[in-house]
ZAZA-98478 format. One line per field, with one value per residue (C-alpha): residue in one letter; x, y, z. Coordinates in nm, 2 decimals, m for minus. Layout:
<atoms>
lumpa = A ...
xx = X ...
yy = Y ...
zz = Z ...
</atoms>
This chain:
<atoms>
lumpa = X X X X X X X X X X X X X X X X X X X X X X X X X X X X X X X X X X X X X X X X X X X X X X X X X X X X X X X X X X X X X X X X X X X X X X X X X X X X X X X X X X X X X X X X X X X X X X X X X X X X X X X X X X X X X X X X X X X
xx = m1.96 m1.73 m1.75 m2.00 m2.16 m2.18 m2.28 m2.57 m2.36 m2.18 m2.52 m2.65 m2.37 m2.43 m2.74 m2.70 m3.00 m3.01 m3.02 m3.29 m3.48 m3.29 m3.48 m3.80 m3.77 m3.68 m3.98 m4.21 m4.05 m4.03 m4.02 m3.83 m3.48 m3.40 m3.04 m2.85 m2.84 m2.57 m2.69 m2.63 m2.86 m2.60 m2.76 m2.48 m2.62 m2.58 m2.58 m2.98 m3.05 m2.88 m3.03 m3.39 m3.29 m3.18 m3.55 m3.72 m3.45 m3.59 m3.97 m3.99 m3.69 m3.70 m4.08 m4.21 m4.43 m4.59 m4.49 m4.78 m4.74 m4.38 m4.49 m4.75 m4.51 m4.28 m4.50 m4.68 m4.33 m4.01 m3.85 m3.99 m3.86 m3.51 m3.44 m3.60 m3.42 m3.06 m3.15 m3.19 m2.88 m2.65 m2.82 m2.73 m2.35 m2.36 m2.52 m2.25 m1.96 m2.09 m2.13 m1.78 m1.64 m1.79 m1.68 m1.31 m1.38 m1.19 m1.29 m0.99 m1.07 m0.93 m1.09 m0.97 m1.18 m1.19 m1.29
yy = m4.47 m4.74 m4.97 m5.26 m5.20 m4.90 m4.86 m4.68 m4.41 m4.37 m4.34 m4.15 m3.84 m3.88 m3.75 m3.55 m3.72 m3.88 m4.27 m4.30 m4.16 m4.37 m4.69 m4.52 m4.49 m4.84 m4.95 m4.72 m4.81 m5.13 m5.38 m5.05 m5.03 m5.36 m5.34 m5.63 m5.68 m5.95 m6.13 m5.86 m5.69 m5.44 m5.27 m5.30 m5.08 m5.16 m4.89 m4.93 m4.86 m4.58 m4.44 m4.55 m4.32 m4.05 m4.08 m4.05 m3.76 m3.59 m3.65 m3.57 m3.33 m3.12 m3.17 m3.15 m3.45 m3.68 m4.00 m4.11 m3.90 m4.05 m4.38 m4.31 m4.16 m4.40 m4.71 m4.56 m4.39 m4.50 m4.48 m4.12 m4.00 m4.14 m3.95 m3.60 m3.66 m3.74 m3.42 m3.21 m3.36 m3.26 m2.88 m2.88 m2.99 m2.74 m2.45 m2.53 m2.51 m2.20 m2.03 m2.15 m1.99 m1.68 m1.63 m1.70 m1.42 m1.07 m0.82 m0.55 m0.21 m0.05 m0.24 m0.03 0.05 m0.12 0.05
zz = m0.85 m0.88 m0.61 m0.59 m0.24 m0.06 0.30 0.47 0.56 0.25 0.05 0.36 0.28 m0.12 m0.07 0.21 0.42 0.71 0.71 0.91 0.64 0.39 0.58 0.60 0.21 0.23 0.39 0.17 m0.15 m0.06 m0.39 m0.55 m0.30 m0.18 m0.04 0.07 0.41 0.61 0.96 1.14 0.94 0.76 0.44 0.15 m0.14 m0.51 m0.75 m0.92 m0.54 m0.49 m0.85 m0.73 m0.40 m0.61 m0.83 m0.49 m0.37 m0.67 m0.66 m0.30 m0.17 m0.51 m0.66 m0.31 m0.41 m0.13 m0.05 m0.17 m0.47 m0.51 m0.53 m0.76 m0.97 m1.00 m1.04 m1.36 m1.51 m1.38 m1.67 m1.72 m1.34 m1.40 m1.71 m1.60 m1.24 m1.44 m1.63 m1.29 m1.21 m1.53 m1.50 m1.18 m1.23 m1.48 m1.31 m1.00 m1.26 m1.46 m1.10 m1.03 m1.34 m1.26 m0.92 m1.03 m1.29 m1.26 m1.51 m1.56 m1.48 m1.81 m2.05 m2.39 m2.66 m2.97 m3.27
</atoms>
């Protein structure tokens, strides 16, 4: 991430959600995600909400936790959910690239025998 603000949409296709649901988190996690929004009413992401979006990605999408379970969660260990999310995140990076490696793998046929 590099850039200061970062639009509904934009967040919306990080993680692959729809941004109606990205407002609905909004309004459950409400003292949590607090983006900036312009008279029009605009939502301009900073990056702390977008890794507060990714905690509740994690504790919901990939747990399978409740909302109500969510929020528990991160009001009594927020500092616990970010690092075991930004865990699930570098395995998963890992595990894509390891899976990448292997299906650009070709074993030869004649493999000779050392001895």
């Amino acid at each position: 991430m590099s850039k200061l603000y970062y639009s509904i949409a934009e967040v919306a296709e990080m993680l692959q959600v729809n941004q109606s649901l990205l407002r609905f988190w909004e309004k459950a996690f409400a003292p949590l995600i607090n983006p900036h929004k312009n008279a029009k009413g605009t939502r301009s992401y900073k990056e702390e909400d977008i890794l507060v979006l990714k905690q509740i990605y994690y504790l919901v999408r990939v747990q399978g936790l409740t909302l109500a379970g969510a929020q528990k969660k991160m009001s009594d260990s927020k500092s616990q959910v970010a690092t075991t999310q930004e865990i699930y995140t570098r395995l998963t990076q890992v595990k894509q690239e390891l899976l990448a490696l292997k299906n650009g793998l070709t074993l030869p046929t004649d493999i000779p025998d050392i001895e």
